[in-house]
MDAnalysis code that builds the backbone (N, CA, C; Angstrom):
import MDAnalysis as mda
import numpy as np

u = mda.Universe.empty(222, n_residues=74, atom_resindex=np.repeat(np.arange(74), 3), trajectory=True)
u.add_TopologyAttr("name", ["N", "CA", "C"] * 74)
u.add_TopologyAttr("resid", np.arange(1, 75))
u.add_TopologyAttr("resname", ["UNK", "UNK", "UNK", "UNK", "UNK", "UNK", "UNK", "UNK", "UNK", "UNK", "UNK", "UNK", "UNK", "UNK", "UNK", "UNK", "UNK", "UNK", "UNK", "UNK", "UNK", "UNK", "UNK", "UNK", "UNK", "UNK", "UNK", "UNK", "UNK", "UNK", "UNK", "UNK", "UNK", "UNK", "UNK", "UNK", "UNK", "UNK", "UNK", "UNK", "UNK", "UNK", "UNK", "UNK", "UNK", "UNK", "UNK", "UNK", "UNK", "UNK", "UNK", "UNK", "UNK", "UNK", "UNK", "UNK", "UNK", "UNK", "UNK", "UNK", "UNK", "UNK", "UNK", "UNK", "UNK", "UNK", "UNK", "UNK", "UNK", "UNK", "UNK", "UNK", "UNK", "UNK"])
u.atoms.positions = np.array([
    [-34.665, 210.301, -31.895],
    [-33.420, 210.562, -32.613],
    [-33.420, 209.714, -33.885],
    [-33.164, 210.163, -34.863],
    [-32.975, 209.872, -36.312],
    [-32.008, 208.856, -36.208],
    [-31.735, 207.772, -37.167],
    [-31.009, 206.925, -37.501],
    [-29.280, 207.503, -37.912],
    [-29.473, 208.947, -38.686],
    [-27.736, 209.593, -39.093],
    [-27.415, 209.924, -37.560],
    [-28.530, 211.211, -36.850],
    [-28.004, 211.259, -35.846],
    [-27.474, 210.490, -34.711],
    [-28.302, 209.189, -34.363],
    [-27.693, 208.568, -33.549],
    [-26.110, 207.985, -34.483],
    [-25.995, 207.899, -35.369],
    [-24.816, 207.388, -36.192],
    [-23.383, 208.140, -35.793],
    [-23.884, 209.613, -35.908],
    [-23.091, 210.931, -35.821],
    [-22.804, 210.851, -34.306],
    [-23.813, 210.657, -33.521],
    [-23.288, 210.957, -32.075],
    [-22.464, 209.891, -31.264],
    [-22.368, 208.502, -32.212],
    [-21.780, 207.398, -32.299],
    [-20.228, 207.071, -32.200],
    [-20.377, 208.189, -33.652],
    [-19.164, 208.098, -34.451],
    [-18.475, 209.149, -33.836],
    [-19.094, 210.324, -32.860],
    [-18.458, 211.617, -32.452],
    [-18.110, 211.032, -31.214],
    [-18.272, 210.358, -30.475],
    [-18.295, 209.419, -29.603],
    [-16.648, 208.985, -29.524],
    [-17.139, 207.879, -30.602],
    [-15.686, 207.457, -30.928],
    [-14.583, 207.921, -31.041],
    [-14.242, 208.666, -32.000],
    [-13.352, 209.834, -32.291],
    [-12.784, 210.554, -31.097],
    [-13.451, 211.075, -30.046],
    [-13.436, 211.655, -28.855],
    [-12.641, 210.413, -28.039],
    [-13.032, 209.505, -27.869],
    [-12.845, 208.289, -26.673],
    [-11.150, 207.856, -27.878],
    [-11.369, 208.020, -29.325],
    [-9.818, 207.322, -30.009],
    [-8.534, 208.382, -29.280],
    [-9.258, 209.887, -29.151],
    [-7.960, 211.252, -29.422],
    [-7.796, 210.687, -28.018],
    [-9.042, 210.505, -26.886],
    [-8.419, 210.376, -25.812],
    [-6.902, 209.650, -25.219],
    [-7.568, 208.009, -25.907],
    [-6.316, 207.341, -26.191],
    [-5.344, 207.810, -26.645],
    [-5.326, 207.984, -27.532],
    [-4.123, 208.777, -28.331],
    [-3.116, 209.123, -26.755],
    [-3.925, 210.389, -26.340],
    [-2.860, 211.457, -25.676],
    [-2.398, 210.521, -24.395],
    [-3.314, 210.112, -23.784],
    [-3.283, 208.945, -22.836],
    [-2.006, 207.841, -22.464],
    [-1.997, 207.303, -24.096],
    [-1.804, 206.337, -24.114],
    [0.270, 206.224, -25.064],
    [0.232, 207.558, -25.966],
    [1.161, 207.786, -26.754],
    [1.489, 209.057, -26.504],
    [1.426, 210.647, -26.304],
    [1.912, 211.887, -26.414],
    [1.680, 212.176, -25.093],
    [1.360, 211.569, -24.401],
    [1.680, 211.673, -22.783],
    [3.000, 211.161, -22.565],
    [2.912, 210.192, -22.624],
    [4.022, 209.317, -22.269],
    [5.543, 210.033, -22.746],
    [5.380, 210.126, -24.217],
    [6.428, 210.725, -24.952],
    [6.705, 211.995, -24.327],
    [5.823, 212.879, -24.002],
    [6.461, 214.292, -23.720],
    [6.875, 214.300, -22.140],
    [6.562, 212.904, -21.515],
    [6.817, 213.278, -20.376],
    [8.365, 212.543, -19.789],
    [8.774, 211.806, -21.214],
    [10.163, 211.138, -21.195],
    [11.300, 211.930, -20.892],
    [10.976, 213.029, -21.624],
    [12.281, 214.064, -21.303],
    [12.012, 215.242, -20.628],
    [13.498, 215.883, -20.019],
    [13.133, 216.901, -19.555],
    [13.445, 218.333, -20.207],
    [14.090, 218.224, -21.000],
    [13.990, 219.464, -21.497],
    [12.796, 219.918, -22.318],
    [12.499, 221.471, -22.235],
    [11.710, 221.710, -23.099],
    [11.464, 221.832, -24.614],
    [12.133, 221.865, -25.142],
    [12.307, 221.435, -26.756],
    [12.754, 220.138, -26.327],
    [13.385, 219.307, -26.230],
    [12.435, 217.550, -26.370],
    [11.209, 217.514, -26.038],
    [10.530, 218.005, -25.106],
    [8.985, 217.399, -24.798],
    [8.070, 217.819, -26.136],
    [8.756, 219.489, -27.164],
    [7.979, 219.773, -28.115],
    [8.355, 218.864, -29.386],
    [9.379, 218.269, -29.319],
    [9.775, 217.221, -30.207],
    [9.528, 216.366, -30.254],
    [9.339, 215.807, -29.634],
    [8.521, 214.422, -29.199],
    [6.979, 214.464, -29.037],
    [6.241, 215.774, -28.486],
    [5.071, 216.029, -29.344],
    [4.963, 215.977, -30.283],
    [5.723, 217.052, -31.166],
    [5.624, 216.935, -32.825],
    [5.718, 215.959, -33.463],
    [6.246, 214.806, -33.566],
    [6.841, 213.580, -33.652],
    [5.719, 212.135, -33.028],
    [4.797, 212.700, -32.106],
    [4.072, 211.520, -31.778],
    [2.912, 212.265, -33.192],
    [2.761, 213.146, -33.576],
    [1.327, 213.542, -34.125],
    [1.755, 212.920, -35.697],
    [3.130, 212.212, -35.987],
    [3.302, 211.145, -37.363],
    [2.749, 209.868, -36.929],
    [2.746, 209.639, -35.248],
    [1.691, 208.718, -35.224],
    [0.154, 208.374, -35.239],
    [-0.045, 209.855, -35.241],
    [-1.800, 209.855, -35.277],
    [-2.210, 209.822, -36.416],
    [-1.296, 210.680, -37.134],
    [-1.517, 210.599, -38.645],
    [-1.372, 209.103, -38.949],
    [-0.209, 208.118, -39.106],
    [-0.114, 206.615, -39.390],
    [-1.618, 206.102, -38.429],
    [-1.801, 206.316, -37.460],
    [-3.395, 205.303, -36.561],
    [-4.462, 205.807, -37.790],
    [-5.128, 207.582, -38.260],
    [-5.561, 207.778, -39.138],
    [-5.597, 207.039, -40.614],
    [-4.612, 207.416, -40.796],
    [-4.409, 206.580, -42.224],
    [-4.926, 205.164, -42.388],
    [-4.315, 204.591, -41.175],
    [-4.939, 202.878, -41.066],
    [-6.016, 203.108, -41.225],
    [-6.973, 203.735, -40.288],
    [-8.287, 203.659, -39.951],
    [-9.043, 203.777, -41.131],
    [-8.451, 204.820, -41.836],
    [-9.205, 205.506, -43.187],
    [-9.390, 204.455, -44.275],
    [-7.574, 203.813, -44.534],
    [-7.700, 202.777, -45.164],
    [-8.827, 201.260, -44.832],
    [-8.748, 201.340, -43.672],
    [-9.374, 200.062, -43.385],
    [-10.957, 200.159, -43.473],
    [-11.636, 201.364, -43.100],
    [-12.953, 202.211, -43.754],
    [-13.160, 201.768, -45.187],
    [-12.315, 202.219, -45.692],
    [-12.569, 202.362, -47.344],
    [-12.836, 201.173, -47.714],
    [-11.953, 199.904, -47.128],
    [-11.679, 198.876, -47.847],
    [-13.081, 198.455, -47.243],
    [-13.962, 198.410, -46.458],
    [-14.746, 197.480, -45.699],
    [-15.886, 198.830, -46.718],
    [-16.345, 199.853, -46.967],
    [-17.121, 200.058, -47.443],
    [-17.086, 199.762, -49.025],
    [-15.695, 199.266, -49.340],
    [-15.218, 198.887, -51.125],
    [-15.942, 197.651, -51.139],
    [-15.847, 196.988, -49.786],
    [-16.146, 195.273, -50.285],
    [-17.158, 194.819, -49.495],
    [-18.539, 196.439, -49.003],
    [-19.339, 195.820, -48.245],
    [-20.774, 195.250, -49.167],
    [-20.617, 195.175, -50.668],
    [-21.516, 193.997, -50.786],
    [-21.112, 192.463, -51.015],
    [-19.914, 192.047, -50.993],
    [-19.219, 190.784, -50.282],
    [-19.348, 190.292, -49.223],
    [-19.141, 191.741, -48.498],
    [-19.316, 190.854, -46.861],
    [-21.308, 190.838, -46.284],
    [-21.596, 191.634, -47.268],
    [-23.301, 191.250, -46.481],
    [-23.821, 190.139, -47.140],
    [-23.411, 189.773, -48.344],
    [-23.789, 188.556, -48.956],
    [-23.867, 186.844, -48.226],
])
């Protein structure tokens, strides 16, 4: 296995094991708070501004560590 691929199957890895969390850990919980059915879809809809905010971090915090990775290998 190539150096991208093992990278890719790494990183596909990850991603897989993060969404898990996600549902696990946040849009489980939430949809299973209420009982009606439009709350449980509201509170779905409503946890996925948190995946987007975990995303965003992540993305940001990516960027910044590949912005300033000849600082940090120095």
């Amino acid at each position: 296995m190539s150096n991208t691929g093992a990278t890719i199957l790494i990183a596909g890895t990850c991603g897989v094991l993060a969404l898990a969390a996600f549902v696990w850990f946040i849009a489980w919980p939430a949809c299973n708070a209420y009982s009606n059915v439009w709350e449980r879809i509201a509170a779905g809809f409503l946890s996925l501004y948190v995946l987007a905010a975990l995303v965003l971090v992540g993305a940001a915090g990516g960027a910044a560590f590949a912005y300033y990775w000849d600082r940090i290998a120095a």
